[in-house]
C-alpha positions as CSV (number, residue, x, y, z in Angstrom):
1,X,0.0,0.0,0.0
2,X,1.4,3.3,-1.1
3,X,1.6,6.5,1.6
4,X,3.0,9.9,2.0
5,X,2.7,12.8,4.4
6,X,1.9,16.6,3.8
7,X,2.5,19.4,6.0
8,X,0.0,22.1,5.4
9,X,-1.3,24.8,7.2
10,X,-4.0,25.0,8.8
11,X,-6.3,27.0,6.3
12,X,-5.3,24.1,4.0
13,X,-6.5,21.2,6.4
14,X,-9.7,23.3,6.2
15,X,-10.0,23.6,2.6
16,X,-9.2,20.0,2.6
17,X,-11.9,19.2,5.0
18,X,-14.1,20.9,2.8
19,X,-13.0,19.6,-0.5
20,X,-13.3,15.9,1.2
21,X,-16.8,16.8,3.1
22,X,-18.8,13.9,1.0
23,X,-16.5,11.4,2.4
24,X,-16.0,12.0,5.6
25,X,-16.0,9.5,8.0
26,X,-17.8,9.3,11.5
27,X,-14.4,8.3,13.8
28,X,-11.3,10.5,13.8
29,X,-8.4,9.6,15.7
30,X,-7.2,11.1,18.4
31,X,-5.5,14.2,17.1
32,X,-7.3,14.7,14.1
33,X,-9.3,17.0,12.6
34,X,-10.7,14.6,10.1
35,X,-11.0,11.3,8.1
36,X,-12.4,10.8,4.7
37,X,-12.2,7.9,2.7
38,X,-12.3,7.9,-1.6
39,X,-12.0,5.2,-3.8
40,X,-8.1,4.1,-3.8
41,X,-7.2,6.4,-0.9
42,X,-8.0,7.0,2.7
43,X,-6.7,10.6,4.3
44,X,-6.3,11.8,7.7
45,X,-5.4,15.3,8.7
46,X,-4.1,15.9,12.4
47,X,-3.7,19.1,14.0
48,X,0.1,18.8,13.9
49,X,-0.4,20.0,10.4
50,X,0.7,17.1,8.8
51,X,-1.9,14.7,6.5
52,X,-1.2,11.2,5.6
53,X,-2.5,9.9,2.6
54,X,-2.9,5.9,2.3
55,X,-3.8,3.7,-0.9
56,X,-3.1,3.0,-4.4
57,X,-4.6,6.8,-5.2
58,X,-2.3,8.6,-3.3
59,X,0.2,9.8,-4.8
60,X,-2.7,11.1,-7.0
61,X,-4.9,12.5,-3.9
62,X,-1.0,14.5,-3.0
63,X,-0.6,15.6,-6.0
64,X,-3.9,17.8,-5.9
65,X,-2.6,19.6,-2.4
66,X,1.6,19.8,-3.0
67,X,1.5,23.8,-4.4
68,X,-0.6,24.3,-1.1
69,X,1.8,22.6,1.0
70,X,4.8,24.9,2.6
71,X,7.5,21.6,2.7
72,X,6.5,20.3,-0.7
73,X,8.3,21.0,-3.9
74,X,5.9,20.5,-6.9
75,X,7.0,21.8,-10.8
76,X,5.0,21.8,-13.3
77,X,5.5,18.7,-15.8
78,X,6.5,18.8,-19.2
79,X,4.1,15.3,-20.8
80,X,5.7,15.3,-24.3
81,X,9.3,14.1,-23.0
82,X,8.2,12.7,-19.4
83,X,10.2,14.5,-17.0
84,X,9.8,17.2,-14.8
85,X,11.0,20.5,-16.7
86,X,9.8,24.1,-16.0
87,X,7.7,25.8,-17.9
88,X,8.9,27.8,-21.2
89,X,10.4,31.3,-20.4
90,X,7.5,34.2,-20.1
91,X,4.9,31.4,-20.5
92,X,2.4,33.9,-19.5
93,X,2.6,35.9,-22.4
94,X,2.8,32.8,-25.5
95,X,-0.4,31.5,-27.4
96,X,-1.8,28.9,-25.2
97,X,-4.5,26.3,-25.2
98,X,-5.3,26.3,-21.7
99,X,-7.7,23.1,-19.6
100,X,-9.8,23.1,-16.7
101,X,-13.2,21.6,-15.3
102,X,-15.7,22.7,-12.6
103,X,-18.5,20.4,-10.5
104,X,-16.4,17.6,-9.0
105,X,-16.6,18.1,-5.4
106,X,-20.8,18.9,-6.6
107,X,-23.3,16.4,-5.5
108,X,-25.8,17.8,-7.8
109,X,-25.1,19.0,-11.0
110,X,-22.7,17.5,-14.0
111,X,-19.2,17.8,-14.2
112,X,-18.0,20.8,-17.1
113,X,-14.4,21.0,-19.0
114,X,-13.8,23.5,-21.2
115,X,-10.5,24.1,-23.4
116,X,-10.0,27.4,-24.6
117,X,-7.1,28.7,-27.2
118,X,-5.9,32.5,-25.9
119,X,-3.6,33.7,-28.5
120,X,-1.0,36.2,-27.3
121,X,-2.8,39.1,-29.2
122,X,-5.9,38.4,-27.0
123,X,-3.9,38.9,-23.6
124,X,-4.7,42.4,-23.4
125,X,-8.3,42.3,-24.1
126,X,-8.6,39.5,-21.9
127,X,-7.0,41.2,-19.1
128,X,-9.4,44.4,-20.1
129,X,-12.7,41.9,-20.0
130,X,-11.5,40.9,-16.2
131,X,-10.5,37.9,-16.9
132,X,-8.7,35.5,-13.8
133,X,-8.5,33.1,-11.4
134,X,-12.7,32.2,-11.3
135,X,-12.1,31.3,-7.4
136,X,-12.0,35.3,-7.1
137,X,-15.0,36.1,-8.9
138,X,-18.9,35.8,-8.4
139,X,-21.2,34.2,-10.3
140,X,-22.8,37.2,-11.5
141,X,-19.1,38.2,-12.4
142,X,-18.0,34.7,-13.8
143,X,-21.5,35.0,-16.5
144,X,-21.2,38.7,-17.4
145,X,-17.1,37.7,-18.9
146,X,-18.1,34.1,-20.1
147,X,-20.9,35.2,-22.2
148,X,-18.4,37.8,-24.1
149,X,-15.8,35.0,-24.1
150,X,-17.3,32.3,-26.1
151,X,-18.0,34.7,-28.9
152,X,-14.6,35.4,-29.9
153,X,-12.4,32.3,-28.1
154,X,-12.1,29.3,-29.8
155,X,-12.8,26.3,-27.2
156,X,-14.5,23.1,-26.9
157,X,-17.2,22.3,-23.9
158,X,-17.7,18.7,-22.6
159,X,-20.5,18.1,-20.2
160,X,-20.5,14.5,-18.3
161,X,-24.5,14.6,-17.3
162,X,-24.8,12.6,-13.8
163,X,-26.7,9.7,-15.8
164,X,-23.2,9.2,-17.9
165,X,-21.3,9.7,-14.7
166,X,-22.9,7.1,-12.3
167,X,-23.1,4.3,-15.9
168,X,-18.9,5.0,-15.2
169,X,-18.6,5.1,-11.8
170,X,-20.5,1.6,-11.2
171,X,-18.3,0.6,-13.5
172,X,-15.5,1.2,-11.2
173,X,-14.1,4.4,-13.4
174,X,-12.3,6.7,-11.2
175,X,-13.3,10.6,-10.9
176,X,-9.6,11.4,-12.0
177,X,-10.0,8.6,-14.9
178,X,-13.4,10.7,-16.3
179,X,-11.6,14.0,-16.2
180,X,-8.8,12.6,-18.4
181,X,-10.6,11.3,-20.8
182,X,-13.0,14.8,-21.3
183,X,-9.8,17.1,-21.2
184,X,-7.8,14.8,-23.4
185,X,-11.4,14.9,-25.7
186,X,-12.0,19.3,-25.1
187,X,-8.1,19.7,-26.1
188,X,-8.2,17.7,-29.0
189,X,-11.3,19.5,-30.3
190,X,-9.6,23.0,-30.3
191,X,-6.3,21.5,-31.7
192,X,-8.8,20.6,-34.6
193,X,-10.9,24.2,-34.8
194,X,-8.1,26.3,-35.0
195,X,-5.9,23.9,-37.7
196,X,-3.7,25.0,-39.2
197,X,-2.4,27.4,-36.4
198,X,-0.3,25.3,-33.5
199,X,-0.5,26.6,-30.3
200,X,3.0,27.4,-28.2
201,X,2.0,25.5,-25.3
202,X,-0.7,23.2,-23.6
203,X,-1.3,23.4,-20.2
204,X,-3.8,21.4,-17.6
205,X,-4.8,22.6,-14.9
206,X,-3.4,19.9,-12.9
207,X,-5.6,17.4,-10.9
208,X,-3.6,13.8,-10.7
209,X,0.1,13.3,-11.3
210,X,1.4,13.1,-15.8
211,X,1.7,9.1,-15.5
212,X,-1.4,8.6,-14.1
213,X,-2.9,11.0,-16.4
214,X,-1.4,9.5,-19.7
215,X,-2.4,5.9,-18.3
216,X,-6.1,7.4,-17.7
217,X,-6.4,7.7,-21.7
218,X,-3.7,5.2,-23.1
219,X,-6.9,3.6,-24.9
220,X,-8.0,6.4,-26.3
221,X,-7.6,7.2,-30.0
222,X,-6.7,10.6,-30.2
223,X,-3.8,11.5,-27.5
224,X,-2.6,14.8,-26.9
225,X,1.2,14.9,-26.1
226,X,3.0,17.7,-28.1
227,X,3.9,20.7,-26.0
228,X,1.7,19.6,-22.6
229,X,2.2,20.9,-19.6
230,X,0.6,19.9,-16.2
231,X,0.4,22.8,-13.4
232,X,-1.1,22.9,-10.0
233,X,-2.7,27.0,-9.7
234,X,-2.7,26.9,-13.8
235,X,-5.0,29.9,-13.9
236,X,-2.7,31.8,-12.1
237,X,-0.4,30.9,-14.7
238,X,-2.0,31.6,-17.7
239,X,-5.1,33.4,-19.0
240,X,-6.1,30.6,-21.0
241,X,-7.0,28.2,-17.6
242,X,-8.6,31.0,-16.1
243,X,-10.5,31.5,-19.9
244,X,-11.2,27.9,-19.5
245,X,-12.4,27.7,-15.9
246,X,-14.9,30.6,-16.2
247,X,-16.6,29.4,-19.3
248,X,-16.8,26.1,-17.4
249,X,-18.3,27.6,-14.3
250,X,-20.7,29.3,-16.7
251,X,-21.6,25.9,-18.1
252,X,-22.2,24.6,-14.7
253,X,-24.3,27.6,-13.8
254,X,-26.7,26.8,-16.7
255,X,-27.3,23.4,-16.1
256,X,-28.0,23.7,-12.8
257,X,-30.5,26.1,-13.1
258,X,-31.8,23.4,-15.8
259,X,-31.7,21.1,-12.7
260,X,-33.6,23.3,-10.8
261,X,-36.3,23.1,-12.9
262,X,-36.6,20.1,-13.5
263,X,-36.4,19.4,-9.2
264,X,-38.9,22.0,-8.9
265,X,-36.8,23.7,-6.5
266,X,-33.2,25.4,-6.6
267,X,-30.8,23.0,-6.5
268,X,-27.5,24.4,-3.9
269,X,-24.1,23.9,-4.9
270,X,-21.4,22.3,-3.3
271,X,-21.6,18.9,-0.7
272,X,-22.8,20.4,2.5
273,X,-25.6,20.0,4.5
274,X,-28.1,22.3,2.9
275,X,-27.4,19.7,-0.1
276,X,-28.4,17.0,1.8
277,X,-31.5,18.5,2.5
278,X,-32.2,19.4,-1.0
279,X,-31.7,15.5,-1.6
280,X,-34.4,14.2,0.8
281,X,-36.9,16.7,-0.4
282,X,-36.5,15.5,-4.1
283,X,-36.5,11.6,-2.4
284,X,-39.8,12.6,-1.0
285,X,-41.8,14.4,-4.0
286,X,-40.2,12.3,-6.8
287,X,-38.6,8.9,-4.9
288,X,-34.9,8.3,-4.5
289,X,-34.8,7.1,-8.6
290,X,-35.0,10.8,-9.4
291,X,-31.4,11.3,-8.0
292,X,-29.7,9.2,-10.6
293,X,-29.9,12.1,-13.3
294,X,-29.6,14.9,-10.7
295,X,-26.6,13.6,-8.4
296,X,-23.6,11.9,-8.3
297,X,-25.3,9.0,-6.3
298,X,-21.5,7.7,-4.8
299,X,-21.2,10.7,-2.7
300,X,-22.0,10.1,1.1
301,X,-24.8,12.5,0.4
302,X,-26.7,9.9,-0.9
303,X,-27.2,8.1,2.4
304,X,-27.3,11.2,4.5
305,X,-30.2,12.1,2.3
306,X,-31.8,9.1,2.9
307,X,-31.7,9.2,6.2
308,X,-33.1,12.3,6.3
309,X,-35.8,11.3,4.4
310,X,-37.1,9.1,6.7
311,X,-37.5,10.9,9.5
C-alpha cells in the first residue's frame, strides 16, 4: 500500500476538510481533525499539520494539495518528453490552449471541461474583459465575462451529465479517470478548430500526477502529447485556464439552473448540508430514482439524504 505525508497549514486542512466533506467518516483519531475515505485512498489530517494519505490513489490524492503545502516542492511537468521540466520562459505571455473543469466536489449537477485557445494578441483584451482566477469572482461576475468570451475564443465544452457519470462510476471508473478522458477529448477538439495554427503551449490545470494522467487515456484514439504541460494553480499561470475555468463555471451555472427546474426547486451547490436537504426533499416528491440524473449517487450525500428522508 502506497503513503505519503503533507504538512499544510491549517487554512489548508480546512479547505481539505471541505474539498473531502462527501467522504468523511464518522471516527477521527485522536489528534485529528478529520477522516475521509475515496475510492483508492484513505486521508487523515491531524492538528500537527501534517496529512497522511494511504492507498493505491495517493500519490494522485497528494498531488492535488503539494502547491498548497509549505514543505512540498511540486514543478509543473512537461508530458511530451516525461520529465519534470519548467515551464517555457515568459509562458504567460505565448499563445496557449489552456484546460480546466468545474462540478467535481458537486453532488448535484454534471461535471464541465472546457478548453479554450488564448492567442498572445488576446492577452490584453482578456486582461481588459476581467478575466482571472474564477475562485476570485462571483457568479454574477463569472457570466457577465463568459458570455463575451465564447463569442470570440475558440474552445470546446464537454458536459458529463450525472446519468453518464454514475453508468462509469458503477463501472469502477475513477473521478480522475473521467476528467482525463473529457480534457484529453476538449483539447483535442480545439487543436482541430483552430488547424492549421499550432499553439505554443498546452497546459492542464493539474488534478492527478502526468503518469497517471497518460495511463487514464492510453486507450483512447486521439492522444494529446505535443507541448503539454501539467500545473497545480494553472490559472494563475496563464489566462487561457482562467479563460477555460470561467466558461466552465458558466456551463455549470446553466445546467444547474436546468436542474432546478426540472427538481422544482433550486438545486444548492457544493456537498454540505443544505445539499443533503435538498436531496431528501426530491426523495420525498419524486422517490430516490430521481437522483440518478440529478446527483452523483456515490457521494455520502446519498445516504445522509436518505436518512433524512425518513425521518
Amino acid at each position: 500500500m502506497s503513503h505519503a505525508v503533507l504538512v499544510v497549514s491549517n487554512d489548508t486542512v480546512m479547505k481539505m476538510k471541505s474539498h473531502y466533506h462527501a467522504y468523511l467518516l464518522p471516527k477521527v483519531p485522536q489528534g485529528g481533525i478529520f477522516a475521509a475515505k475515496i475510492d483508492g485512498c484513505s486521508i487523515t489530517a491531524y492538528r500537527s499539520g501534517k496529512v497522511l494519505f494511504q492507498g493505491r490513489a495517493a500519490s494522485e490524492e497528494v498531488n492535488k494539495w503539494e502547491g498548497k503545502a509549505p514543505t512540498s516542492k511540486s514543478q509543473p511537468s512537461s508530458a511530451k518528453n516525461g520529465k519534470t521540466a519548467n515551464l517555457p520562459a515568459n509562458f504567460h505571455s505565448l499563445s496557449v490552449i489552456g484546460s480546466d473543469e468545474v462540478g467535481t466536489g458537486d453532488y448535484f449537477g454534471p461535471i464541465t471541461v472546457v478548453a479554450a485557445y488564448v492567442s498572445k494578441e488576446q492577452i490584453p483584451l482578456l486582461k481588459e474583459l476581467g478575466v482571472r482566477d474564477s475562485k476570485d469572482l462571483n457568479d454574477a461576475k463569472i457570466v457577465e465575462i463568459a458570455k463575451q468570451l465564447v463569442t470570440f475564443i475558440p474552445y470546446s465544452l464537454l458536459i458529463l451529465h450525472n446519468e453518464k457519470y454514475n453508468e462509469w462510476q458503477q463501472k469502477g471508473m475513477s473521478q480522475g479517470k473521467m476528467k482525463a478522458l473529457l480534457h484529453n477529448k476538449a483539447i483535442h477538439n480545439v487543436l482541430t478548430k483552430i488547424e492549421p495554427i499550432k499553439p505554443d503551449a498546452i497546459l492542464i490545470d493539474q488534478f492527478v500526477e502526468q503518469t497517471t494522467y497518460y495511463k487514464h487515456i492510453v486507450k483512447e484514439k486521439q492522444i494529446v502529447k505535443e507541448n503539454v504541460f501539467f500545473s497545480t494553480k494553472g490559472e494563475s499561470i496563464h489566462l487561457a485556464v482562467a479563460a477555460a475555468s470561467i466558461m466552465a463555471r458558466y456551463a455549470f451555472l446553466r445546467e444547474m439552473d436546468k436542474l432546478s427546474k426540472v427538481a422544482g426547486m433550486t438545486i444548492p451547490k457544493g456537498a454540505g448540508a443544505q445539499v443533503d436537504v435538498a436531496a431528501a426533499k426530491l426523495i420525498q416528491k419524486q422517490g430516490i430514482d430521481s437522483l440518478a440524473s440529478l446527483t452523483k449517487l456515490h457521494f455520502a450525500n446519498t445516504q445522509k439524504a436518505i436518512k433524512l428522508a425518513k425521518k
